[in-house]
C-alpha positions, 0 to 999 in steps of 0.5 A: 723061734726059741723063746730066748730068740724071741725075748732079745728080737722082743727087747730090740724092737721094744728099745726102738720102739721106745726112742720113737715114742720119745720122737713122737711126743717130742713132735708136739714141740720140734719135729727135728728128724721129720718122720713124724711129718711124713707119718701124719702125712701118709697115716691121716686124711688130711695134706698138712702132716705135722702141721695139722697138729696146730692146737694145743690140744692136739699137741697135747694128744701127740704128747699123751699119745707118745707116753702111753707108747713109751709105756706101752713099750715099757711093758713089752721090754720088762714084763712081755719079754721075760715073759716070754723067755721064761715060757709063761703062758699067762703073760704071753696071753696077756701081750697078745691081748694088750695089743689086740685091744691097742688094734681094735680101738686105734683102728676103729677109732682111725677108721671111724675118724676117715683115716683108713690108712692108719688102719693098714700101718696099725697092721704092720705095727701088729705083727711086728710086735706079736710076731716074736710073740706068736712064733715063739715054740709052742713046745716051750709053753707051760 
């Protein structure tokens, strides 16, 4: 893939990604799409999805959780994806590392917390964040 592939792929799935973490957040009020429903029912050890979320606390965390996404995709549009068109090493390096550290606490926290399921989601969501990143030619590294 060449990197200026790379790069829009990159800026496409940062854009979507960033309209989901609004949804995400807005979740700790209104749930008006439902796919945050059908995330926690299918992601979570428990059978309430949404509805699990009952507490303020928890509905902070869902709100927490969802600017961080956004901010996190935020990174991914205007730092990574440049990065990546312009061929340099270091930030590609760097988004790769970001988003393993992002795996490796979600995942371990998932699984430690009974929530094994999220694990696998998290995987998807990896290589659908590196994959545009680790198919970039290696040729156009510097």
């Amino acid at each position: 893939m060449s990197p200026t592939t790379a790069a829009r792929l990159m800026r496409i799935i940062g854009w979507i990604s960033i309209i989901s973490a609004a949804l995400f957040a807005w979740a700790s009020v209104s749930d008006p799409t439902g796919a945050n429903h059908l995330f926690f029912t299918h992601a979570s050890a428990g059978d309430a999805g949404l509805a699990g979320i009952a507490t303020a606390e928890a509905k902070l965390a869902l709100a927490i959780a969802g600017g961080l996404f956004g901010g996190l995709m935020g990174f991914y549009i205007f730092i990574s994806a440049p990065g990546v068109e312009q061929a340099n090493a270091m930030i590609r390096r760097g988004t790769v590392a970001a988003f393993l550290i992002w795996f490796l606490i979600d995942s371990s926290a998932s699984f430690s917390t009974g929530n094994a399921a999220n694990v696998l989601i998290n995987i998807a969501i990896l290589a659908l964040y590196l994959g545009p990143v680790l198919l970039v030619r290696r040729a156009a590294a510097k």
